[in-house]
N, C-alpha and C positions, 0 to 999 in steps of 0.2 A: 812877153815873157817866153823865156823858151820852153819847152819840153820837161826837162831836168828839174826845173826850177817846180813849175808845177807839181810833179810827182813828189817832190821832194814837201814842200808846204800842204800838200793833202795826206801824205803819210804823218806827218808832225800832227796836224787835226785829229788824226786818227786816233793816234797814239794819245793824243787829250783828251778823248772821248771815251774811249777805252778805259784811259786811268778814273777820272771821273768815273767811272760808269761801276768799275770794280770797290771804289770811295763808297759810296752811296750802297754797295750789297750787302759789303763789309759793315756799315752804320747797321744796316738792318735786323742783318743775322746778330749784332752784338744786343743791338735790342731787344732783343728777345728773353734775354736775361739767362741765367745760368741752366743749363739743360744738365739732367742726369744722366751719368753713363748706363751704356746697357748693362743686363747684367751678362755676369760669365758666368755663371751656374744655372742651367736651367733644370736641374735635379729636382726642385719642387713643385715642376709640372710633369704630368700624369701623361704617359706614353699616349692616349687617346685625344689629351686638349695639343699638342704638339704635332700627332699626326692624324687626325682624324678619321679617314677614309682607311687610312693604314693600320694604327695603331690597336683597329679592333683587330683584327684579323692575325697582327704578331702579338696577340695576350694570348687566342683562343687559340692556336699553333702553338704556343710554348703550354701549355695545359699539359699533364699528363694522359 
């Protein structure tokens, strides 16, 4: 076999391993069942559980 030929039937392999390989992640993650989105408001957490280290320190700074 020449060269070409070679390259050419190991890229095809590839390429099948590949798809398979993405088949099977795809299976996975659907298994997993329906996930919730995040949320987009995070207003009903408390400037301190959000930033911790930070969040004291911009309550006791905005003080009068």
């Amino acid at each position: 076999m020449n060269r070409s030929k070679i390259i050419a039937i190991s890229t095809g392999v590839l390429s099948v391993l590949l798809a398979i390989g993405y088949l099977l992640l795809v299976q996975i993650l659907d298994f997993r069942g329906n996930l919730e989105p995040a949320p987009l408001d995070l207003g009903f957490l408390s400037p301190i559980a959000v930033f911790p280290p930070l969040g004291l320190s911009l309550l006791v700074s905005s003080l009068p």
